[in-house]
mmCIF file of the N, C-alpha and C atoms, coordinates in Angstrom:
data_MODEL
# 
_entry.id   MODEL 
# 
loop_
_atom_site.group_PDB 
_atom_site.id 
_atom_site.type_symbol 
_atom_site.label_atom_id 
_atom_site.label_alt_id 
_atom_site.label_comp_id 
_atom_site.label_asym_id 
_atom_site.label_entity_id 
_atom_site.label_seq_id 
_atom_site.pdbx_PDB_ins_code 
_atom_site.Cartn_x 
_atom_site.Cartn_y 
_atom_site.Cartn_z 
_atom_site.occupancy 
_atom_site.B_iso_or_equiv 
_atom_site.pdbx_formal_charge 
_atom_site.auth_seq_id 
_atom_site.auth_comp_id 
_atom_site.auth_asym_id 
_atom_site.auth_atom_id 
_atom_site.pdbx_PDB_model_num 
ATOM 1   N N  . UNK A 1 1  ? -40.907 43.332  -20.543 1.00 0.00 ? 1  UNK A N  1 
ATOM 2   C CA . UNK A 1 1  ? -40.341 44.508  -21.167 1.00 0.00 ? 1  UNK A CA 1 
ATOM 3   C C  . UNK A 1 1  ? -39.403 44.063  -22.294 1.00 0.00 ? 1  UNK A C  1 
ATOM 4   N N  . UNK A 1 2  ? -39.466 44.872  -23.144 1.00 0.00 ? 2  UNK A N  1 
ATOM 5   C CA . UNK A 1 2  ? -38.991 44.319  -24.712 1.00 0.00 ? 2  UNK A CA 1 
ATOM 6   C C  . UNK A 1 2  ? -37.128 45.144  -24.300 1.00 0.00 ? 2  UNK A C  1 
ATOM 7   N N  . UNK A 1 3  ? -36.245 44.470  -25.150 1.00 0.00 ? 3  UNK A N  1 
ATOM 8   C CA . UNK A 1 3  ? -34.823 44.891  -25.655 1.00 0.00 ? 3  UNK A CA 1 
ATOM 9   C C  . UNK A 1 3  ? -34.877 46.158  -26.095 1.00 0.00 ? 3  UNK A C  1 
ATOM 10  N N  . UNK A 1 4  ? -34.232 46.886  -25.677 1.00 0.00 ? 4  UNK A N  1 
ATOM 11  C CA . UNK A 1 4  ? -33.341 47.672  -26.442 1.00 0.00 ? 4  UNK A CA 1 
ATOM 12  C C  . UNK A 1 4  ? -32.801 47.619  -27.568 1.00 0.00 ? 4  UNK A C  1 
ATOM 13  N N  . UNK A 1 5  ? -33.705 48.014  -28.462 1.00 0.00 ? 5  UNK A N  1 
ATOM 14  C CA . UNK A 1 5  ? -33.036 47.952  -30.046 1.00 0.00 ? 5  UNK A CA 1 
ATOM 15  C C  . UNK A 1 5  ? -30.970 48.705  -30.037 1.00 0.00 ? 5  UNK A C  1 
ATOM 16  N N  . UNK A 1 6  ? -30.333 47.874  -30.304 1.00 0.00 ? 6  UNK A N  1 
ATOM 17  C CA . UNK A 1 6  ? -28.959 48.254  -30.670 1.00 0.00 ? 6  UNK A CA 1 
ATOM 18  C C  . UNK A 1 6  ? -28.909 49.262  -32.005 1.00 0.00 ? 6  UNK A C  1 
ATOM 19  N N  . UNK A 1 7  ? -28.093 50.439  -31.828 1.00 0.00 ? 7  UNK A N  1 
ATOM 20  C CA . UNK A 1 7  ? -28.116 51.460  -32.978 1.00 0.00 ? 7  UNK A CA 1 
ATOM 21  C C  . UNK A 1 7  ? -27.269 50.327  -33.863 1.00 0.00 ? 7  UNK A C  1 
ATOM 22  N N  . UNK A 1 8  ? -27.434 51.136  -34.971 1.00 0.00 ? 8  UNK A N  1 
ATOM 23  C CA . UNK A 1 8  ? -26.490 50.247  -36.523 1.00 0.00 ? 8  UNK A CA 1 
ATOM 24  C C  . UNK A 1 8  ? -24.930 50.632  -35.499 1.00 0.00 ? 8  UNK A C  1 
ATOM 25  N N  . UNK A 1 9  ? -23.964 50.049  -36.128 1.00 0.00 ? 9  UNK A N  1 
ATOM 26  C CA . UNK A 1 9  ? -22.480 50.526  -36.210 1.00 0.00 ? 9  UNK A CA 1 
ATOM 27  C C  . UNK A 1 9  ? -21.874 51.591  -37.370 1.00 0.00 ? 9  UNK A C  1 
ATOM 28  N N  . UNK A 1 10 ? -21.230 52.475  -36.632 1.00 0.00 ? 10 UNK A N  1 
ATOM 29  C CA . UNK A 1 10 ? -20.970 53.315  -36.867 1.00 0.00 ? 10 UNK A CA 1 
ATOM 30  C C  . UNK A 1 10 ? -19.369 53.561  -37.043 1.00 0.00 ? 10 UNK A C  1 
ATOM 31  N N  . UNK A 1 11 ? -18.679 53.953  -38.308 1.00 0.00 ? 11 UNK A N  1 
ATOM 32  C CA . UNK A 1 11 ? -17.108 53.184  -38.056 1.00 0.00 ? 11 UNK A CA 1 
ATOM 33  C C  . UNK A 1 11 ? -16.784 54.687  -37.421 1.00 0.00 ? 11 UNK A C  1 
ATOM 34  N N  . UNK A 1 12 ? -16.922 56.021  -38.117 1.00 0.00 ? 12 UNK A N  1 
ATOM 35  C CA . UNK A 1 12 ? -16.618 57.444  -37.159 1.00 0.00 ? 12 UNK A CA 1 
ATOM 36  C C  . UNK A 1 12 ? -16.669 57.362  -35.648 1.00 0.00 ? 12 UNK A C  1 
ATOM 37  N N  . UNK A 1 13 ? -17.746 57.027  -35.366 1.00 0.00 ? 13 UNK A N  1 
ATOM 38  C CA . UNK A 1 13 ? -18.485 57.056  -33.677 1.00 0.00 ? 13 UNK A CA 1 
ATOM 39  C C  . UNK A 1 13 ? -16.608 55.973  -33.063 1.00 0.00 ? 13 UNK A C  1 
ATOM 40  N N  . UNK A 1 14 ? -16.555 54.775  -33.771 1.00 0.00 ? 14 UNK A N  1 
ATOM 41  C CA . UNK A 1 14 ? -15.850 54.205  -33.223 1.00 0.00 ? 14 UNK A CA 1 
ATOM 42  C C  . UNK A 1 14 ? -14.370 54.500  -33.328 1.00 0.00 ? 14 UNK A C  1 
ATOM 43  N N  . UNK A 1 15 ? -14.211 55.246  -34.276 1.00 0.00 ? 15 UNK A N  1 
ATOM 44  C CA . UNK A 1 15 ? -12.759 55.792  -34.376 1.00 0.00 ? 15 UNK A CA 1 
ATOM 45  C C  . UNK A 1 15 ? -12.278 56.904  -33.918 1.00 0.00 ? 15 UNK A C  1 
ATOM 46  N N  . UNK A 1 16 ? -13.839 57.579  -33.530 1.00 0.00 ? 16 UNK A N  1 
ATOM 47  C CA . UNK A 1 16 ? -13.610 59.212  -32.288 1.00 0.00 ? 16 UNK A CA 1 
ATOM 48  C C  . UNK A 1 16 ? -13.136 58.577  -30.905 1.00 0.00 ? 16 UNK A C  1 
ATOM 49  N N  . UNK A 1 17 ? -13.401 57.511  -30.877 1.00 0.00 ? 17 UNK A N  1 
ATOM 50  C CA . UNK A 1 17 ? -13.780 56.580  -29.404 1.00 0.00 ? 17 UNK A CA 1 
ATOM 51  C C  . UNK A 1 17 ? -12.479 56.085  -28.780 1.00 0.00 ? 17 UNK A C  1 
ATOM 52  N N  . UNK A 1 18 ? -12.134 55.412  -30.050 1.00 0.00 ? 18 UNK A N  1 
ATOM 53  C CA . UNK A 1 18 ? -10.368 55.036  -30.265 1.00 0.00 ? 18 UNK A CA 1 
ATOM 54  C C  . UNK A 1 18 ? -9.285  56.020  -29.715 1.00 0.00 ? 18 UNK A C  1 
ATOM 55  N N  . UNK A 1 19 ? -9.670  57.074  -30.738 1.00 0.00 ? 19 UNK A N  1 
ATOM 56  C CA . UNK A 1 19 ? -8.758  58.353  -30.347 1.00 0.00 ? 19 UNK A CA 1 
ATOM 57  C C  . UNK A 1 19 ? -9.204  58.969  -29.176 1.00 0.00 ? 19 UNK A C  1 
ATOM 58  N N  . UNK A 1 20 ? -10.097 59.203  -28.212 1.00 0.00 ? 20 UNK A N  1 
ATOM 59  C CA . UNK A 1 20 ? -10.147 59.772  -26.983 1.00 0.00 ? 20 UNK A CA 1 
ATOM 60  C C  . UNK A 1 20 ? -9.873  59.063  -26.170 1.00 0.00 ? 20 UNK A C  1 
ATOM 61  N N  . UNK A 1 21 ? -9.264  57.465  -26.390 1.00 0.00 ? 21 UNK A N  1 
ATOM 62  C CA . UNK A 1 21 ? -8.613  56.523  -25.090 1.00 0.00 ? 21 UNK A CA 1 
ATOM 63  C C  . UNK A 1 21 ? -6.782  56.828  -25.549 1.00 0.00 ? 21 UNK A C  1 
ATOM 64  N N  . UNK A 1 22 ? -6.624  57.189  -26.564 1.00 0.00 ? 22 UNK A N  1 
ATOM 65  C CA . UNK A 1 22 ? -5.179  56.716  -26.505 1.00 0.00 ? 22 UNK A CA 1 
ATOM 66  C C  . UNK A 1 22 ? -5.001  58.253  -26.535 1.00 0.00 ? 22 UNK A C  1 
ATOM 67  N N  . UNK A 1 23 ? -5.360  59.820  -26.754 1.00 0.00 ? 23 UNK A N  1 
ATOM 68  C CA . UNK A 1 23 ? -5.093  60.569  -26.786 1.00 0.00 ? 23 UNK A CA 1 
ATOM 69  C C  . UNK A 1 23 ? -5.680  61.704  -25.695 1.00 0.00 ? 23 UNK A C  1 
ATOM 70  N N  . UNK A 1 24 ? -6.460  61.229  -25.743 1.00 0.00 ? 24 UNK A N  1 
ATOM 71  C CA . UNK A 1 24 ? -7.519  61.920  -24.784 1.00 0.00 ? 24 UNK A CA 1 
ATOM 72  C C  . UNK A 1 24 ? -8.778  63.289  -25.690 1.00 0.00 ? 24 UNK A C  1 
ATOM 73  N N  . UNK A 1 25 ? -9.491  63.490  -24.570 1.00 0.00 ? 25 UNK A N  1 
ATOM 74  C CA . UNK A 1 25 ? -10.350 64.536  -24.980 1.00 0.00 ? 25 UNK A CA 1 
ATOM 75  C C  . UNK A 1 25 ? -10.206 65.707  -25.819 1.00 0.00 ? 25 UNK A C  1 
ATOM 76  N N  . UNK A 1 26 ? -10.634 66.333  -26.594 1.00 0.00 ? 26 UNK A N  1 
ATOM 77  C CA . UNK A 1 26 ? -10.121 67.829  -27.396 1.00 0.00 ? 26 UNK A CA 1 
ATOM 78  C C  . UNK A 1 26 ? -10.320 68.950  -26.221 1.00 0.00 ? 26 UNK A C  1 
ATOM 79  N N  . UNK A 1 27 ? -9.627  69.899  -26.170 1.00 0.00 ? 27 UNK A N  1 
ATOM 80  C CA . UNK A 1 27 ? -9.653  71.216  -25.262 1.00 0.00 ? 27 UNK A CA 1 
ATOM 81  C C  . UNK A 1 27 ? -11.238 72.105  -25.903 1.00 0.00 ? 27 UNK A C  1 
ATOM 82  N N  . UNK A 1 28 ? -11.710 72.180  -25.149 1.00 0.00 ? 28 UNK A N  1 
ATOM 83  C CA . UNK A 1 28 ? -13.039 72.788  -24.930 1.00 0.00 ? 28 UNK A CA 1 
ATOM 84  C C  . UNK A 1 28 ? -12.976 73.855  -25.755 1.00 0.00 ? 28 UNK A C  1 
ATOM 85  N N  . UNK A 1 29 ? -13.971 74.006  -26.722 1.00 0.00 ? 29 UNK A N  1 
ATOM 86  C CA . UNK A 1 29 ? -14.070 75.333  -27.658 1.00 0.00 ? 29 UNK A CA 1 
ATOM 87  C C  . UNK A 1 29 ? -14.112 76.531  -27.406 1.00 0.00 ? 29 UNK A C  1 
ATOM 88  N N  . UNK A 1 30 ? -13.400 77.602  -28.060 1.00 0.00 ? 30 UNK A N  1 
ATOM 89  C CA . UNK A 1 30 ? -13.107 78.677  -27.432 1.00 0.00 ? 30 UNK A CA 1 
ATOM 90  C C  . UNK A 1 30 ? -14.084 79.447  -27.679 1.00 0.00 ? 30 UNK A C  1 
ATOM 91  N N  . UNK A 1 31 ? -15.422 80.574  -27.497 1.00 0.00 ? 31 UNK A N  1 
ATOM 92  C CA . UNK A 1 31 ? -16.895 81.127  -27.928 1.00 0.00 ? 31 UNK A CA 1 
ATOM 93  C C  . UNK A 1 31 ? -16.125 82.520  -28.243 1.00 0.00 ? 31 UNK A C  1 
ATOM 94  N N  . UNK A 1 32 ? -16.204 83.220  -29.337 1.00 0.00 ? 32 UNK A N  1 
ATOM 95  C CA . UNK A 1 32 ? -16.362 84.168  -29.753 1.00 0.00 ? 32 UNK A CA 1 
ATOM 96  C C  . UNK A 1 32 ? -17.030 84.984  -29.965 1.00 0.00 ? 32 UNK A C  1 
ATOM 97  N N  . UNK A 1 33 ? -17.503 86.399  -29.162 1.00 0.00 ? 33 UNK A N  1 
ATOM 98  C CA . UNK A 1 33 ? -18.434 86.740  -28.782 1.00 0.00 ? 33 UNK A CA 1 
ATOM 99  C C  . UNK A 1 33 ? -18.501 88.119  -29.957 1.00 0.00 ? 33 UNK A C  1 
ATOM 100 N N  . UNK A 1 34 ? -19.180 88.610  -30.827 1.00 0.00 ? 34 UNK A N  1 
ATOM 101 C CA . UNK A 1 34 ? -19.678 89.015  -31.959 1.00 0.00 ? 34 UNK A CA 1 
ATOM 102 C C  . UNK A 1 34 ? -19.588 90.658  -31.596 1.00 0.00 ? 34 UNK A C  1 
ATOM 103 N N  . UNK A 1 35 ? -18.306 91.679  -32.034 1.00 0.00 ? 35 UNK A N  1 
ATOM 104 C CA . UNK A 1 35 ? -17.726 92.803  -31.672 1.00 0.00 ? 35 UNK A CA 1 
ATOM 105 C C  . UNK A 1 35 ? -19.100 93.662  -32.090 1.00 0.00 ? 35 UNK A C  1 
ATOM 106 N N  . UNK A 1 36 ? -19.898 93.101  -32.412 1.00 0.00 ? 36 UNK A N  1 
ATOM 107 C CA . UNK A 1 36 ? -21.354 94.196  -33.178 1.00 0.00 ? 36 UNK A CA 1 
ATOM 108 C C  . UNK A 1 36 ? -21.668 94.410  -32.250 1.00 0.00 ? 36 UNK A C  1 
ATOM 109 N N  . UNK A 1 37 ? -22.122 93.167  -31.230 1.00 0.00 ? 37 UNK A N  1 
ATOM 110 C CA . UNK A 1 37 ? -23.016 93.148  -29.700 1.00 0.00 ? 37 UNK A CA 1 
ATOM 111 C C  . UNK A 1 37 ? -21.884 93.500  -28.307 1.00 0.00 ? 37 UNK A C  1 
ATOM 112 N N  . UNK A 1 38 ? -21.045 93.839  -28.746 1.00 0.00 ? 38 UNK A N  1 
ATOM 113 C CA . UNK A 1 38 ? -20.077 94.687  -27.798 1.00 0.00 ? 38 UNK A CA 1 
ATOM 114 C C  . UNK A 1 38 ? -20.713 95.898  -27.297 1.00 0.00 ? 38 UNK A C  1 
ATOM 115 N N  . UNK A 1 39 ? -20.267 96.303  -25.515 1.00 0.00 ? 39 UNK A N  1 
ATOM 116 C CA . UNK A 1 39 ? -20.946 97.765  -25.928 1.00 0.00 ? 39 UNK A CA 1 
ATOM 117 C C  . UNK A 1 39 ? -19.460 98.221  -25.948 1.00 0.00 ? 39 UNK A C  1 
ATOM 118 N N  . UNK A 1 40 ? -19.648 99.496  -25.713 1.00 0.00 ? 40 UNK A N  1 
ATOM 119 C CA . UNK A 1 40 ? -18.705 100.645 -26.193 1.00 0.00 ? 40 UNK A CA 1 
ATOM 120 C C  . UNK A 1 40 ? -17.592 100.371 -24.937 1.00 0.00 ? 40 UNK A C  1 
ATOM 121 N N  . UNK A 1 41 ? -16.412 100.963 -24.910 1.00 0.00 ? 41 UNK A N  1 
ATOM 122 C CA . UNK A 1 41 ? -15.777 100.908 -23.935 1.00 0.00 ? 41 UNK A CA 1 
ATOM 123 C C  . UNK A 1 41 ? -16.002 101.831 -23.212 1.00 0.00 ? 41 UNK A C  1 
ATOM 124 N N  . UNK A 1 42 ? -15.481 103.089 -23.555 1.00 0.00 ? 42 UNK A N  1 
ATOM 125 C CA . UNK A 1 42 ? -15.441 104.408 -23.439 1.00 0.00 ? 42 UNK A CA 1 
ATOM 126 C C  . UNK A 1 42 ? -16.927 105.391 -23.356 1.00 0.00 ? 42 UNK A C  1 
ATOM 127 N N  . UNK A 1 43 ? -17.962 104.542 -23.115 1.00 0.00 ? 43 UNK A N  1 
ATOM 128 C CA . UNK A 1 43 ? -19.515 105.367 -23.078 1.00 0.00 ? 43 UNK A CA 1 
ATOM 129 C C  . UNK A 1 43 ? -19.589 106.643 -22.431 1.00 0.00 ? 43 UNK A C  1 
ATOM 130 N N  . UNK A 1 44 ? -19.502 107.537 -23.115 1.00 0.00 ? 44 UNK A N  1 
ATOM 131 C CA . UNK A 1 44 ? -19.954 108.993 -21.704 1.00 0.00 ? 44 UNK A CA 1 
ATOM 132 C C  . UNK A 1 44 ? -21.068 108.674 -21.126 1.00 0.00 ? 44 UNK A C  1 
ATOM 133 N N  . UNK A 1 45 ? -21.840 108.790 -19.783 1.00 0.00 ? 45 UNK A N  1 
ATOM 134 C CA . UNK A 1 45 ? -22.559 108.972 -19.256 1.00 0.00 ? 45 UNK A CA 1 
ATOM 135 C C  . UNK A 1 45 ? -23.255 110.339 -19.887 1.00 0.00 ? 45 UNK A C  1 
ATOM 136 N N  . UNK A 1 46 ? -24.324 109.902 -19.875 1.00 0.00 ? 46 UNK A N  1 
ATOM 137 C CA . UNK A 1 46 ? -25.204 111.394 -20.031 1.00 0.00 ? 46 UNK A CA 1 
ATOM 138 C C  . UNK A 1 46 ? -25.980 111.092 -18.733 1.00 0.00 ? 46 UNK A C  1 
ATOM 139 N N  . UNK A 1 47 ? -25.951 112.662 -18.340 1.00 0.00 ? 47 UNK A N  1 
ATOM 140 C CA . UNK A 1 47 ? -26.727 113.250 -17.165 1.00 0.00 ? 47 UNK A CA 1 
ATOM 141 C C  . UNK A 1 47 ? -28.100 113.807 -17.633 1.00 0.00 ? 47 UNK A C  1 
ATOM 142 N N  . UNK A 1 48 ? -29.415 113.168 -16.735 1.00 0.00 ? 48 UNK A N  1 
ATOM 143 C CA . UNK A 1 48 ? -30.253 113.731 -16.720 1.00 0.00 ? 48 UNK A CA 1 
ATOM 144 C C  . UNK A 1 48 ? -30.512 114.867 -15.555 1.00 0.00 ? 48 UNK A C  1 
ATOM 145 N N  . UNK A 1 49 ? -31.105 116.081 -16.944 1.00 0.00 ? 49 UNK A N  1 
ATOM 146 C CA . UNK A 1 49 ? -31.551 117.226 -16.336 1.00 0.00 ? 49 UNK A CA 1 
ATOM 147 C C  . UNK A 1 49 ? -33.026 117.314 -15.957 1.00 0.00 ? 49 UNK A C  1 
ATOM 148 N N  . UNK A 1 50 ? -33.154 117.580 -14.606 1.00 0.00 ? 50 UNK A N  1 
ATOM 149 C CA . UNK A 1 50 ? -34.453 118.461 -14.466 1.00 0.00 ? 50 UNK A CA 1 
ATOM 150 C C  . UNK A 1 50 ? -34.673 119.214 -15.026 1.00 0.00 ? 50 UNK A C  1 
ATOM 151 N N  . UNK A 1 51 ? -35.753 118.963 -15.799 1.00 0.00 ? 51 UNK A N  1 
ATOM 152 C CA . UNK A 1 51 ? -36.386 120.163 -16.815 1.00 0.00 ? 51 UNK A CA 1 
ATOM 153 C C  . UNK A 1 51 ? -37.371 120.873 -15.578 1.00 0.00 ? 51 UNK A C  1 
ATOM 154 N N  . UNK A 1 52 ? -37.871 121.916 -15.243 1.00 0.00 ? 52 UNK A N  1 
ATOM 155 C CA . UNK A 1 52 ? -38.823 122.843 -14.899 1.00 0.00 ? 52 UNK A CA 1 
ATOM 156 C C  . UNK A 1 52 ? -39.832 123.332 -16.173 1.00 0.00 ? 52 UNK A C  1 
ATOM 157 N N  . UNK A 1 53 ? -40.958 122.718 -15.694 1.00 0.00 ? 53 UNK A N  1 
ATOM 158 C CA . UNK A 1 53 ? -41.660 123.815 -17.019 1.00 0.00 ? 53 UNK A CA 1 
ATOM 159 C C  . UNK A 1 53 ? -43.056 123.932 -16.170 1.00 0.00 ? 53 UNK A C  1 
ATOM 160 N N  . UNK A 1 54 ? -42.638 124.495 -15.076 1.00 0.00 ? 54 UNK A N  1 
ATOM 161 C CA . UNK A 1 54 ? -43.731 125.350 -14.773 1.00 0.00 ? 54 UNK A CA 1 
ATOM 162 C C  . UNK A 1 54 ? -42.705 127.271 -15.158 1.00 0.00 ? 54 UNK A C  1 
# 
């Protein structure tokens, strides 16, 4: 079975790497959920009527 090709070096990759040992992790992103696809607060219920049409 052949090696594992090694990725190139990367100086970012290694300086994110740096900073999450001496500082730690970033706080998890906060999702903002899009007020269009909100429903309503306040929805009236509509009641269905029996229609009769005999």
């Amino acid at each position: 079975m052949r090696k594992k090709k090694s990725k190139p070096f990367k100086n970012t990759t290694e300086v994110r790497r740096q900073a999450r040992l001496l500082v730690g992790s970033p706080p998890a992103a906060v999702t903002h959920t899009d007020p269009r696809k909100k429903p309503l607060k306040h929805k009236k219920r509509v009641e269905l009527v029996d229609l009769d049409l005999s």
